[in-house]
N, C-alpha and C positions, 0 to 999 in steps of 0.2 A: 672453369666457370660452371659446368653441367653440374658436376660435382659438389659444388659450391650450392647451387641451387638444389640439390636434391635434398642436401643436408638441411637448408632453411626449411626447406615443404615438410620436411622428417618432424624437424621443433614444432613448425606448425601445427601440424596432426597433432604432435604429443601436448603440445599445450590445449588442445581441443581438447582431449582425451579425460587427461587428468580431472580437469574441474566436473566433467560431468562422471566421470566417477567418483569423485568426492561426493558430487551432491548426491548421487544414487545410497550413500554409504549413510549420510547427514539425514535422509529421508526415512532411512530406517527407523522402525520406532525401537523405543529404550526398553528394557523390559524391566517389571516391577520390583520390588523386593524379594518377590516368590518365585519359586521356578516353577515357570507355564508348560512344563511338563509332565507336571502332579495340578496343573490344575482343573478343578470339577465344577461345573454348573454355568449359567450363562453369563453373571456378572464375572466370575473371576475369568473367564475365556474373554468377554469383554476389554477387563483392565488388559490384558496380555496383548490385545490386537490396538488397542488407541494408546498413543502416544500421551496425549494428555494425562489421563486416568493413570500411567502408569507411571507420570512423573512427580503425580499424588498421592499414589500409593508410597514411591522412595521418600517422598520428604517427610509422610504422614510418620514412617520406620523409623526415621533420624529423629522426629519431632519426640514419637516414644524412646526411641536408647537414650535420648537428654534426660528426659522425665525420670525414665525408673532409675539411673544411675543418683537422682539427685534425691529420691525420695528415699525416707525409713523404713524399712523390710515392711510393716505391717502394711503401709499403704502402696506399696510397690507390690505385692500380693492383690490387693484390692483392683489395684487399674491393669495387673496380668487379667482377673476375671473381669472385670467391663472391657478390656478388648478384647477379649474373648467371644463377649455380648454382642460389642459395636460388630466383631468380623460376619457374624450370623444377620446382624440386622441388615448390613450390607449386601452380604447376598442374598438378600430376602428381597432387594430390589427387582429381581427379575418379576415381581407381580406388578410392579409399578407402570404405567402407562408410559411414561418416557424412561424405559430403564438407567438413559444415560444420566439423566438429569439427576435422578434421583441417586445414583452413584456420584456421582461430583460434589453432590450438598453432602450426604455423607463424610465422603471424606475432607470435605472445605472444613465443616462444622467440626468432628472430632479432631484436625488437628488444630484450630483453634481452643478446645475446651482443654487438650494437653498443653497448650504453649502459656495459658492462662491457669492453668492449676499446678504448673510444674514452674511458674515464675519467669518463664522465656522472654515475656513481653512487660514490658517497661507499664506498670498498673498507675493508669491515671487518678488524676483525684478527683473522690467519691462523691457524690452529691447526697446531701441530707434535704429530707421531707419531714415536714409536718402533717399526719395523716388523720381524717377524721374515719374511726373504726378500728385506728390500730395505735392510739394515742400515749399504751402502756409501753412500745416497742419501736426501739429506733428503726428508719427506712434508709436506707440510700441505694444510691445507682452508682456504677462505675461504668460508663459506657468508654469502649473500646472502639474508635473510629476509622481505625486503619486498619484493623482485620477480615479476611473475605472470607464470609461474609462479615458486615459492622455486626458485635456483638456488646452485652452489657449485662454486669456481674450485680444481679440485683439481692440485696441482703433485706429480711424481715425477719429483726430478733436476731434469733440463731440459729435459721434459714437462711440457704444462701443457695443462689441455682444460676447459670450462665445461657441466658437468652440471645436470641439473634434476630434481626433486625428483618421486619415481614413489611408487606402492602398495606400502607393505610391512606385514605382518601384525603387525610392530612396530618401534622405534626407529625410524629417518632412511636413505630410500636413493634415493640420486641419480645416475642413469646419464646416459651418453654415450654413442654410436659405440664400442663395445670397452671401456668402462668401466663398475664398478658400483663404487659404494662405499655398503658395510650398514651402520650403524652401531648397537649394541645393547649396552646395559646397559654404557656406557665401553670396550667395545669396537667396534674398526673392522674388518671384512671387504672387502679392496679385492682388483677383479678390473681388474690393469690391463694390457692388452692381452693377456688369457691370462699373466700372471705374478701368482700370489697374493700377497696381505698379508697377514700378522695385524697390527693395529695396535693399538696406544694410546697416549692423549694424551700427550704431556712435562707435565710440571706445571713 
């Protein structure tokens, strides 16, 4: 019987044991695509210590091997040197006031703009405008609603740029590098490279 019991207190322990070593092991963070022992500066030593960041950096890496394997040499050249860009702009967060945040949007936003130029995401259907100012040239929007962040693939002419979804006091407004587009009560306000819109929808 001693024996007996020694044995149950033994399992006891161990089944103690185990789960809290699992979870010590499950706590560890994941490390990124890069190896955090070549890395330099405060952002990339950032992604290497937060879990988060560095399970966006792995997916940001699989988002790009999809892209370049499915694009044509000329343009798979092309997004080698804008990620090239993007990894510079990234670390260039460390000037930013909330380094982290600004590292997340980062990489939220470019693996969205690959998942959407490399065709990953199922392209909703476009909305056309009728614009006073740009009357010789079709508009439309393709907003993206389930991407983090919501973003929206705005075409002028044979301009075409992938915006994302900002703070507005009301309606829908998604900017870009030189672009805004407001959108408010069926009407669209588009600021596209300094040439204004008034827009709304075609029915």
């Amino acid at each position: 019987m001693v024996r007996a019991s020694l044995t149950a207190a033994v399992l006891a322990v161990i089944g103690l044991v185990v789960p809290v070593a699992a979870a010590g092991q499950a706590a560890k963070p994941a490390s990124p695509s890069f190896d955090c022992a070549k890395a330099t500066g405060e952002v990339q030593q950032l992604v290497c210590k937060d879990a988060g960041l560095a399970a966006l950096d792995r997916k940001l890496a699989d988002v790009y091997a999809k892209a370049i394997k499915g694009w044509p040499a000329d343009i798979a050249a092309e997004q080698r040197a804008t990620q090239r860009g993007w990894i510079k702009g990234r670390d260039d967060c460390w000037k930013a006031k909330d380094v982290r945040s600004c590292v997340d949007l980062e990489y939220k936003t470019r693996i969205v703009q690959l998942q959407i130029k490399s065709g990953q995401l199922m392209a909703p259907t476009p909305v056309e405008f009728a614009c006073k100012g740009g009357e010789n040239k079709p508009v439309t929007a393709s907003f993206y609603k389930d991407t983090d962040p919501q973003s929206a693939v705005l075409t002028v002419g044979d301009d075409q740029v992938i915006a994302f979804i900002a703070p507005a006091a009301s309606g829908a407004r998604y900017t870009a590098q030189g672009v805004e587009f407001w959108e408010h009560q069926g009407t669209a306000s588009i600021n596209w490279f300094d040439t204004k819109l008034t827009c709304t929808p075609r029915r």
